[in-house]
C-alpha positions as CSV (number, residue, x, y, z in Angstrom):
1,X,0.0,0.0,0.0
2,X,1.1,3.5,-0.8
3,X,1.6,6.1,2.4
4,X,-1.4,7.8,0.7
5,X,-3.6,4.9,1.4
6,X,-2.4,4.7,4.8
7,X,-3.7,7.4,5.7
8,X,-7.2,7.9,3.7
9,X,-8.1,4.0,4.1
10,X,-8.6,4.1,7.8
11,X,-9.9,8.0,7.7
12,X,-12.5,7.1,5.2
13,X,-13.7,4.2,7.5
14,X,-13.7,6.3,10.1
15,X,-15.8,8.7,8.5
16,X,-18.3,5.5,7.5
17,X,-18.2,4.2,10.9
18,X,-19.3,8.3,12.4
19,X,-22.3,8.5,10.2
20,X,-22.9,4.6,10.4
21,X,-23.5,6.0,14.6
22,X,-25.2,9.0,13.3
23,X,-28.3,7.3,11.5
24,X,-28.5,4.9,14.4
25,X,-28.7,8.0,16.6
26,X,-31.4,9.2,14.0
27,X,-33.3,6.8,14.0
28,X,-33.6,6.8,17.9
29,X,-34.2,10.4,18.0
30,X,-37.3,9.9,15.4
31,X,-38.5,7.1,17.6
32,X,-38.8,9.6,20.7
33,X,-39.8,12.1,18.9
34,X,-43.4,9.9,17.7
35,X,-43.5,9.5,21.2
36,X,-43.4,12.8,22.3
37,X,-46.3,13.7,19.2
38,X,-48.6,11.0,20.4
39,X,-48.2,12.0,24.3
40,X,-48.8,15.8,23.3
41,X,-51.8,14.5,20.9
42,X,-53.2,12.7,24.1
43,X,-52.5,15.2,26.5
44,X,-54.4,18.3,24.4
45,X,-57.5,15.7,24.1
46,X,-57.4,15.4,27.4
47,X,-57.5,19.3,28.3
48,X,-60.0,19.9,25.2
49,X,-62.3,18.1,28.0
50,X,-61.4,20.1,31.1
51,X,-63.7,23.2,29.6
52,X,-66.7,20.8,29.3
53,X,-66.1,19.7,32.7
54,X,-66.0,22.8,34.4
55,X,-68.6,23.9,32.8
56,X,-70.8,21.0,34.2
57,X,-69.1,21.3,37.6
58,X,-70.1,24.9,37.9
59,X,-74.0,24.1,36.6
60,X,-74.0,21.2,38.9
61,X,-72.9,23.5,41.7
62,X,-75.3,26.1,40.9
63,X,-72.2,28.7,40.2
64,X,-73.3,29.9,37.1
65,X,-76.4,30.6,35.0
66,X,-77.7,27.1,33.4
């Protein structure tokens, strides 16, 4: 092998091996970050209710006008 190939050989598989890591780490991030959506999705259902039920709380409690 020449000196040139040495040297580039090894830094090219270097180079393979760091974005080899970095679309494992993609793909992980993507992963949590469908997790995160769906949690959020759930979580704003969940307070699109909490009007309704205040407003049935406060009827029920004779707090406002029915």
């Amino acid at each position: 092998m020449s000196e040139v190939t040495e040297i580039v050989v090894p830094m090219l598989q270097r180079i393979q091996e760091d974005i080899s890591n970095l679309k494992e780490d993609m793909r992980h991030m993507r992963t949590r970050m469908t997790s995160m959506e769906e949690n959020f999705v759930s979580m704003t259902r969940q307070m699109d209710h909490f009007g309704q039920r205040l407003d049935r709380i406060e009827r029920r409690l004779d707090l406002v006008e029915a």
